[in-house]
LUMFIBA-553170 format. One record per residue (C-alpha): residue in one letter; x, y, z. Coordinates in steps of 0.25 Angstrom, whole numbers, always signed. Layout:
# residues N
PT  r      u      v      w
PT  a      X      Y      Z
...
# end
This chain:
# residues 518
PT  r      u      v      w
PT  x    -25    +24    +95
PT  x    -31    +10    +91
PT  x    -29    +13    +76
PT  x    -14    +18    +78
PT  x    -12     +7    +87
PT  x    -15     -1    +76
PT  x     -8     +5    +65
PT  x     +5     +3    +74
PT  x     +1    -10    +75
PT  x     +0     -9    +60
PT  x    +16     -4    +60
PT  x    +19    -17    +67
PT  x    +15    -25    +57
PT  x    +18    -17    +45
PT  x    +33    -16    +50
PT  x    +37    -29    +52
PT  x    +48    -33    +41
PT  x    +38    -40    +32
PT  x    +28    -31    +30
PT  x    +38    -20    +28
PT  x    +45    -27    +20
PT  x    +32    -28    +10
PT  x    +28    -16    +13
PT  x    +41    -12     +5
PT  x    +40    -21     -5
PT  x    +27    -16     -8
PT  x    +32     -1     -8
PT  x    +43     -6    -17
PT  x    +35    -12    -27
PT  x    +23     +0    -27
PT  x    +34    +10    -31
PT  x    +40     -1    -40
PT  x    +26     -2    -49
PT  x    +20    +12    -46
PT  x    +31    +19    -56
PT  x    +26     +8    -68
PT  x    +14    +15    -76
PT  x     +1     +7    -71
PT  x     +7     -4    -62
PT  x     +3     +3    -49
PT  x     +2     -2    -36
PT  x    -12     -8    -37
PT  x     -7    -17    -49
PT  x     +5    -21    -40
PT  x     -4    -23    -28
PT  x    -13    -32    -37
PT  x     +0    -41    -43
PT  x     +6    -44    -31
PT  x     -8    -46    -22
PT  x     -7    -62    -27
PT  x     +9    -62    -22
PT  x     +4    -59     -7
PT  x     -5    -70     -3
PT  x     +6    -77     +5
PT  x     +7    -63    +12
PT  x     +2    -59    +26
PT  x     -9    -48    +21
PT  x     -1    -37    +30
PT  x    +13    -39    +21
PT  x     +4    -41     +8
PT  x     -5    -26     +9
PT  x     +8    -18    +15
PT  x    +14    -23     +3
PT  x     +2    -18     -6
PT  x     +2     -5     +3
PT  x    +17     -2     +0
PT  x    +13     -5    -15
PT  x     +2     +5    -15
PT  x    +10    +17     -9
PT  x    +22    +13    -18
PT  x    +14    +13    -29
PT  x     +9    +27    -27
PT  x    +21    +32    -26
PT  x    +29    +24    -37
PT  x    +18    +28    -46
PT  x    +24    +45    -44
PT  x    +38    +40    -48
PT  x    +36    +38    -64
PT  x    +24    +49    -63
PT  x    +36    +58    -57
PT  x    +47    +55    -65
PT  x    +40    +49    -79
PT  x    +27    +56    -79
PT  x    +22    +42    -78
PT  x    +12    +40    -65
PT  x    +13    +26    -62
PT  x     -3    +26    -56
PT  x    -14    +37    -58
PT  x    -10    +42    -45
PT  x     +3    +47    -50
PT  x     -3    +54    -62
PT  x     -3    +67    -54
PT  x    +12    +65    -49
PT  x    +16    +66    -63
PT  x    +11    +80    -65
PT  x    +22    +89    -58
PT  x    +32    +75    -53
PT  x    +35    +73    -68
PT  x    +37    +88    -68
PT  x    +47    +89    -59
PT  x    +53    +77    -64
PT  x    +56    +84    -75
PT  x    +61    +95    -70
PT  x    +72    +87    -60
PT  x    +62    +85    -49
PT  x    +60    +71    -50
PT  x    +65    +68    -37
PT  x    +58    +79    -29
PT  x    +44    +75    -35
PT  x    +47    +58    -31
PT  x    +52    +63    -17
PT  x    +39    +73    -16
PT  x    +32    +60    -21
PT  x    +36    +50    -11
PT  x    +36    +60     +0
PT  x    +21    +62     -2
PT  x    +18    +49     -4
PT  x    +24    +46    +10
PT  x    +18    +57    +18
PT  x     +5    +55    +10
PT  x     +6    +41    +11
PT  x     +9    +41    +28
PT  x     -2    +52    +29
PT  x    -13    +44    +23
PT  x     -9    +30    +29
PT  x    -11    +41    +44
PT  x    -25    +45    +38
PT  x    -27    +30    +35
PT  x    -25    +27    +49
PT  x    -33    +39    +56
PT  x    -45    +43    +47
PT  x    -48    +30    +40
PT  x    -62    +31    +45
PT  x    -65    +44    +41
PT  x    -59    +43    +27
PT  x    -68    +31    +26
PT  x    -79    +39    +31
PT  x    -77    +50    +21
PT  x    -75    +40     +9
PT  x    -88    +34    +12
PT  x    -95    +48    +13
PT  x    -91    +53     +0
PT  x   -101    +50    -11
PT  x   -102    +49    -25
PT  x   -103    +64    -29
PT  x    -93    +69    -20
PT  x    -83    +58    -27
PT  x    -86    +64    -40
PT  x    -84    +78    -37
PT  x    -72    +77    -31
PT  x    -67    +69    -44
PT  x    -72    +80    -52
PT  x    -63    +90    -44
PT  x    -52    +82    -46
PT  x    -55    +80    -62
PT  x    -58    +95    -64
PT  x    -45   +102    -54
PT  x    -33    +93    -61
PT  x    -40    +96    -74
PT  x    -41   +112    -70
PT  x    -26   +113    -67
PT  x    -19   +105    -77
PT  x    -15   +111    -92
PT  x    -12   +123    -98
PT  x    -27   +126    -99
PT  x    -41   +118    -93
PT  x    -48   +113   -106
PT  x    -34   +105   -108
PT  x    -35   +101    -95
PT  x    -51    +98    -97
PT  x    -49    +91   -111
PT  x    -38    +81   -104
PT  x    -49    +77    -92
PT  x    -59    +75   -103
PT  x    -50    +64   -111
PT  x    -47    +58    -97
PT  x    -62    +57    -93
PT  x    -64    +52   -108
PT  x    -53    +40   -103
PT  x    -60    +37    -91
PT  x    -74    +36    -98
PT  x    -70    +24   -106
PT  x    -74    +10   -102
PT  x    -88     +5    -95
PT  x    -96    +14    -88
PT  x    -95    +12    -75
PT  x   -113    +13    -74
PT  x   -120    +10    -86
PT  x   -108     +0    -92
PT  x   -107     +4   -106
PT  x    -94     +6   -111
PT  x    -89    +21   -115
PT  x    -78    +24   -125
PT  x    -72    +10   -127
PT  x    -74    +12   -141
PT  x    -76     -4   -143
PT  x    -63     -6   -134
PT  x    -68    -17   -126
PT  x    -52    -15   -117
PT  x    -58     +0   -115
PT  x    -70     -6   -107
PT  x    -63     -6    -92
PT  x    -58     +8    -96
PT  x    -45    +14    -98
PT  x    -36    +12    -87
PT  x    -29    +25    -81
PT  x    -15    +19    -80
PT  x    -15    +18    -95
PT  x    -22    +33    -96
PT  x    -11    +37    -85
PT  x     +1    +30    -91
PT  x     -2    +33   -103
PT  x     -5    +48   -104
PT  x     +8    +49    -95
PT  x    +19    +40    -98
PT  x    +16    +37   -115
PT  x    +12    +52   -117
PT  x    +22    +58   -110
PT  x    +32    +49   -117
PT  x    +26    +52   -129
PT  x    +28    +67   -126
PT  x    +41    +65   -123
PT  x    +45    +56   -136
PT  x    +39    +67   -145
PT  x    +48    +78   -140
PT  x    +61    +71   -137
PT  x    +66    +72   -150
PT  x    +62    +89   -151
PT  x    +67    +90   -139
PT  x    +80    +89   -130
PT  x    +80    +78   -119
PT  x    +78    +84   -107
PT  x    +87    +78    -97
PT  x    +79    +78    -83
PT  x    +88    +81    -70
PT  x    +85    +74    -58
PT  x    +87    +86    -49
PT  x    +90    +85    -32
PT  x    +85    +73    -25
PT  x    +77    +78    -15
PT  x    +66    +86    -13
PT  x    +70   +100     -8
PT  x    +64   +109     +4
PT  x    +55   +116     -5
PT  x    +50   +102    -12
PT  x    +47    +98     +2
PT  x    +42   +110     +4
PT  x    +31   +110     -8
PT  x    +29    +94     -5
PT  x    +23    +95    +10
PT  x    +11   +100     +6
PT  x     +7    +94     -6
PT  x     +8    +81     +0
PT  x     +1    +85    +14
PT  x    -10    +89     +2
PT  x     -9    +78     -5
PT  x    -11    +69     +7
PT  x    -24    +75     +9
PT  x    -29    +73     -2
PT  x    -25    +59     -5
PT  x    -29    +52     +8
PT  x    -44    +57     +6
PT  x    -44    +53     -8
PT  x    -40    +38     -6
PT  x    -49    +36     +4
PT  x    -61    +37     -3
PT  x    -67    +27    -10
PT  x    -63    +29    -25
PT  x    -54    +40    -20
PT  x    -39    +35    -26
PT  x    -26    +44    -27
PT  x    -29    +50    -42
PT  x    -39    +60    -36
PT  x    -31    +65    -25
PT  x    -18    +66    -33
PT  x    -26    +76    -44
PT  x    -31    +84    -31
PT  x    -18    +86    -27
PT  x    -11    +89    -38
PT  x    -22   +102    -41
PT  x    -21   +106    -25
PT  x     -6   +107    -26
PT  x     -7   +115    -39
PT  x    -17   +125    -32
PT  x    -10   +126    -18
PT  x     +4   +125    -24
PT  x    +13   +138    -23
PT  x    +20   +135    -35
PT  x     +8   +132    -45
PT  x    +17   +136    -59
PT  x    +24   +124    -55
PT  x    +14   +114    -57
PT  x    +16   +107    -69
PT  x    +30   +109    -70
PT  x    +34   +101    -56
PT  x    +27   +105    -45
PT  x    +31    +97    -33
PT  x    +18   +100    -25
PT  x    +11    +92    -38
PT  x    +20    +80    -33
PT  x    +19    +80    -19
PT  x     +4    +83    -18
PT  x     -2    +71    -28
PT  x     +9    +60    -23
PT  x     +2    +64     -8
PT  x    -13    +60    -13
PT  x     -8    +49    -20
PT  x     -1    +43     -8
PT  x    -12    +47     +4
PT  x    -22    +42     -6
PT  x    -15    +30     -6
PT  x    -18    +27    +10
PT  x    -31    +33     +9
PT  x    -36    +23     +1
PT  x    -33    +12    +12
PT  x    -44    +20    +18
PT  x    -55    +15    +10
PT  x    -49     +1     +5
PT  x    -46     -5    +21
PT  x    -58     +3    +26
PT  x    -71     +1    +18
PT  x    -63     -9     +8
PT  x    -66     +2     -3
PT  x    -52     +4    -11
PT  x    -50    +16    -18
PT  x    -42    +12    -30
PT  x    -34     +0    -36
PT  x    -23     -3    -27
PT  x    -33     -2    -17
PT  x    -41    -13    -22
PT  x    -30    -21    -23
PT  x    -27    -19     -9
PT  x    -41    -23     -6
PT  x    -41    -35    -13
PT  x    -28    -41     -5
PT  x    -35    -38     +8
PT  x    -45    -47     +2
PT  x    -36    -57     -3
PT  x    -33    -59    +12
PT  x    -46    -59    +16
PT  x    -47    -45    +22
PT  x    -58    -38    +18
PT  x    -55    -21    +18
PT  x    -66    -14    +26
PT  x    -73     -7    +37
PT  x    -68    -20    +46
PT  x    -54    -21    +41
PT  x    -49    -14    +53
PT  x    -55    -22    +63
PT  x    -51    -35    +56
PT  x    -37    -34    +49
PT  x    -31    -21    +58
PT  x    -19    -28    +58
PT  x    -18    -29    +44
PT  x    -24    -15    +40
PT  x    -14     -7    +50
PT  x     -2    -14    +45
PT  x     -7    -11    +31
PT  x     -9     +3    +37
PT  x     +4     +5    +42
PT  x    +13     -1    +31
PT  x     +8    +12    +22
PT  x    +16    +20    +33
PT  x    +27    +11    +30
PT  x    +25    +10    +15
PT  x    +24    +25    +15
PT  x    +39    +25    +22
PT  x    +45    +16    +13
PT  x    +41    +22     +1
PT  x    +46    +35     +5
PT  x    +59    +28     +9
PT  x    +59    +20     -5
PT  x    +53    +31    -15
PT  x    +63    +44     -7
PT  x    +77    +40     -9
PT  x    +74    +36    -23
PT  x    +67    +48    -29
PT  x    +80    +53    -36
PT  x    +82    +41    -42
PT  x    +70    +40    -47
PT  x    +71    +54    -54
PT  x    +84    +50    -62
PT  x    +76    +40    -69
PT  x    +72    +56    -77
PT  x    +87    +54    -82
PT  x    +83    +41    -90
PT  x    +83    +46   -106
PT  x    +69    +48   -111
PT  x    +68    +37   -121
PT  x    +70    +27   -111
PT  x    +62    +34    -99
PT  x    +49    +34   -108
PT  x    +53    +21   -114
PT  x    +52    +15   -101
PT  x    +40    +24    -98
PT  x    +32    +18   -108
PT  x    +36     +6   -105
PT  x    +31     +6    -92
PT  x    +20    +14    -96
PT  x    +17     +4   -106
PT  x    +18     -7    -95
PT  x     +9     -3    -85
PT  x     -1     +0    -95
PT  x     -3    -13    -98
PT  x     -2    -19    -85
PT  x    -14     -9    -80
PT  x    -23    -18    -87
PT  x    -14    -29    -95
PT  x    -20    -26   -109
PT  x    -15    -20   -122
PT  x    -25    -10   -125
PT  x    -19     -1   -114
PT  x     -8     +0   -122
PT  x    -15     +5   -134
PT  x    -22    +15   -122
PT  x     -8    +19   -116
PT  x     -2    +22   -131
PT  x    -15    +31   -135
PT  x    -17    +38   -121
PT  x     -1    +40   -122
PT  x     -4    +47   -135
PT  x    -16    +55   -127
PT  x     -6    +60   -118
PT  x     +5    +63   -129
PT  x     -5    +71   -136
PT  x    -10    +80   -121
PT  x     +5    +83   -121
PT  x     +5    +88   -134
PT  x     -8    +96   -132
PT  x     -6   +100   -119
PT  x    -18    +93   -112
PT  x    -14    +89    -97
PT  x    -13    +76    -94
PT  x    -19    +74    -80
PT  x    -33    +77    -81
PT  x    -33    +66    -93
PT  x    -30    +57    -81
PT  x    -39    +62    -71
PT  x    -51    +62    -79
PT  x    -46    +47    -82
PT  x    -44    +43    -68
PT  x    -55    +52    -61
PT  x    -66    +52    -72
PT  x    -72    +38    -71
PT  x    -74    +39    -56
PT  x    -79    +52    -57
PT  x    -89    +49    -68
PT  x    -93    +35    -60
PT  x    -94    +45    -47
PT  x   -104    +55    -55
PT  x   -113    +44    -59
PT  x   -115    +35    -47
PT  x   -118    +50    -40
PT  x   -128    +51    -49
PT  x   -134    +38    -49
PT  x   -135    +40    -35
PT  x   -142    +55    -36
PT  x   -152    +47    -48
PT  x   -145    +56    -58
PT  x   -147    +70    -50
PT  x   -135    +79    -54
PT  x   -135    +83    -41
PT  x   -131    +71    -34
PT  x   -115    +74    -37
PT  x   -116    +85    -27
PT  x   -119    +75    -14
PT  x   -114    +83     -3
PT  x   -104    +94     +2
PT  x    -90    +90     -5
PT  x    -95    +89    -18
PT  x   -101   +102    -18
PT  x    -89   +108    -14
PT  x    -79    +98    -23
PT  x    -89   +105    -35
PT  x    -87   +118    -29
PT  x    -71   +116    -32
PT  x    -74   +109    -45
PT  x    -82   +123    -50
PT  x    -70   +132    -44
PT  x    -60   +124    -52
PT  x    -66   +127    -65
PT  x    -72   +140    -63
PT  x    -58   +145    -56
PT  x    -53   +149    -68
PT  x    -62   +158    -73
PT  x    -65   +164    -58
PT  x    -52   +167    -56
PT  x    -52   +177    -67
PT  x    -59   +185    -57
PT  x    -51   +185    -44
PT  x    -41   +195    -40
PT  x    -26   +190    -45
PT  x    -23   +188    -31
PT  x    -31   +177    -28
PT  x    -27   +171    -40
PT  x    -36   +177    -51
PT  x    -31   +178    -64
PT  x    -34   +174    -79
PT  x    -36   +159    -81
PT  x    -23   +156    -89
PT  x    -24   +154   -103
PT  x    -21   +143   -110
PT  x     -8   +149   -114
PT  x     -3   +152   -100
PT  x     +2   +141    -90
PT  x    +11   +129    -89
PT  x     +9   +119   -100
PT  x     +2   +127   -111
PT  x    +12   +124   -122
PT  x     +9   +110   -126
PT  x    +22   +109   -129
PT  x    +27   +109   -115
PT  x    +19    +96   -113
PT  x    +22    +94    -96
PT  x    +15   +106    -93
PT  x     +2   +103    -98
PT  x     +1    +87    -98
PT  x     +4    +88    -82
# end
């Protein structure tokens, strides 16, 4: 009762006319900047964090709160409708929402998407408040091998499920953890495959990857073919989603939800690994798998669900042990110091008034974003009537833009012009796209996991298998390449039958380039 008591107290306070107001404001401008490729909501955060010193800290980080949810969810907007994810986060959404987009379903996979954001997002800010301890608890139990074997999972199942055969799929992780091998190592503190580039030593930063690979290739793509091809004229379709949308949606997002909350709540957890999770359970527990790469709406609901619950489980580990778990995050922490609040174990004791009207404004944040992002979700699908040469004019425009601003230098335009070429050229060749990303995002981390487990086992191999998960997490990692071949051997009615061929399946004609570059 002491902690509900508190939270209402927290309402109170969150719901007097200036709080909500920035509350608002802060939802506004997160949606606002989370459809502009690279300009997510930790840049915004970090912009206006000067602008707010003259503010009470309540009104100052419910306004950051409503940024960071709005950003989430502005960020599916141009993944949906323009293939363009305006955060890694959103990279998943793209797969089926631009799919559906396509197809005249725009506004069914943004209402899917906003949906799930709120009930994901209201579902995690109620786990925040009940099992905060215990998430904590868990966090801080996981070690360094069961980290890396869980990220292997996550590299290995997208990579297993994607493209019209698996050495596609294998050959486009490997370019991807080539990517994210390039800048200082993280132990020793030579330099790998900067060639001399002294603006390759921090790395190359997945915006630019992400951005690039999406938005300039696909507009490439697009560019080559407009002139051997008539110009498809998209239809908007109905405005709402229909009883069997909703139908299809619940789950996902109930799925999604669990997934996410546990995920961004650990430390270096984040929403990218959760999002990839969800998408290959909703492909495996669908009951309409030939959909998947043409529109499924399960492949929507599911990865905007984790992304969203992700999003409060963060908080988790940011207010409780002042550990965050990705850039927003950070930011958020350093304008709790900027007040001379100090995140951690004895937050709640000393700021409770603070932390539960920050708590309760993501209930309130959640609401008006649903109230905001709803109503305008067929509005936003006719921007798919725009002409191409201005629609991917503008793209790259905006591509171009937040690009640049990601780390406010040149040369990642010369990067986004080549990756864009990288990805023209896996359409043309039919490599999928995603596991590129993945291996980009999760690589790195997975590889800095490895290494401290072994510098703390003194080399022995042995070490990356440290207790019960990661035995089991490798038990699934050998079934999802061995599957293939085991399944050969099973009666047809559990599902045995020859491994499909590299001339069966969605996608396999490289000409039909959505199939196997989603």
């Amino acid at each position: 009762m002491g902690d509900l008591a508190a939270l209402l107290g927290g309402f109170g306070d969150a719901l007097t006319p200036v709080n909500l107001a920035f509350a608002a404001v802060g939802v506004v401008l997160g949606t606002a900047v989370g459809v502009l490729p690279g300009i997510g909501p930790a840049m915004t955060v970090a912009l206006l964090l000067p602008l707010t010193y003259a503010l009470e800290p309540a009104s100052a980080l419910i306004m950051f709160a409503g940024i960071y949810y709005g950003g989430m969810y502005g960020g599916s907007t141009t993944a949906i409708l323009l293939n363009t994810p305006g955060e890694s986060s959103s990279v998943v959404t793209a797969l089926e929402g631009n799919r559906m987009a396509r197809s005249g379903r725009g506004a069914q996979a943004l209402s899917t998407a906003a949906i799930g954001s709120f009930i994901a997002g209201t579902i995690g800010s109620v786990l925040l408040v009940a099992t905060a301890p215990l998430m904590v608890d868990l966090a801080v139990g996981l070690g360094e091998a069961d980290y890396f074997a869980i990220m292997v999972l996550a590299l290995l199942a997208v990579t297993a499920v994607l493209g019209s055969s698996r050495v596609r799929g294998f050959a486009s992780l490997f370019i991807g953890l080539a990517v994210g091998l390039v800048g200082l190592d993280a132990v020793s503190g030579q330099a790998r495959l900067t060639f001399g580039v002294l603006q390759l030593i921090d790395g190359i930063d997945i915006v630019v990857v992400a951005v690039a690979i999406f938005a300039v290739g696909e507009a490439l793509w697009v560019a080559s073919r407009m002139r051997r091809s008539a110009v498809e004229v998209i239809p908007v379709g109905r405005p709402w989603m229909g009883c069997e949308d909703w139908k299809r949606s619940w789950k996902p997002w109930l799925r999604g939800t669990a997934l996410g909350f546990p995920f961004g709540a650990v430390p270096a957890g984040g929403a990218e690994l959760p999002t990839f999770l969800s998408y290959v359970a909703e492909r495996r527990l669908s009951e309409h798998p030939e959909e998947f790469g043409k529109g499924a709406i399960e492949g929507v609901a599911g990865p905007e669900a984790a992304n969203n619950a992700s999003a409060a489980g963060t908080l988790v580990p940011t207010l409780a042990l002042g550990l965050p778990t990705n850039a927003t995050a950070a930011v958020l922490l350093a304008a709790f110091m900027s007040y001379g609040i100090q995140p951690g174990p004895l937050l709640f004791e000393r700021e409770p008034d603070l932390v539960w009207a920050l708590i309760a404004s993501l209930f309130i944040g959640n609401l008006l974003l649903l109230a905001l992002n709803l109503p305008l979700a067929p509005l936003w699908a006719k921007l798919l009537r725009i002409p191409r040469p201005y629609l991917y004019a503008g793209i790259l425009f905006f591509a171009t833009l937040g690009a640049y601003a990601t780390n406010l230098q040149a040369f990642d335009l010369w990067l986004l012009l080549g990756f864009g070429v990288l990805g023209f050229a896996m359409r043309r060749f039919g490599l999928p796209v995603l596991p590129l990303i993945i291996g980009v995002i999760i690589g790195p981390l997975a590889e800095e996991r490895m290494r401290t487990a072994l510098t703390l086992s003194q080399g022995d191999w042995g070490g990356l298998v440290a207790g019960p998960l990661s035995v089991v997490v490798y038990a699934l990692v050998a079934l999802v390449l061995l599957f293939p071949l085991l399944r050969r051997f099973l009666p047809a009615r559990l599902g045995g039958r020859p491994a499909p061929g590299p001339s069966t399946g969605p996608g396999t004609d490289v000409r039909e380039h959505e199939e196997v570059s989603r």
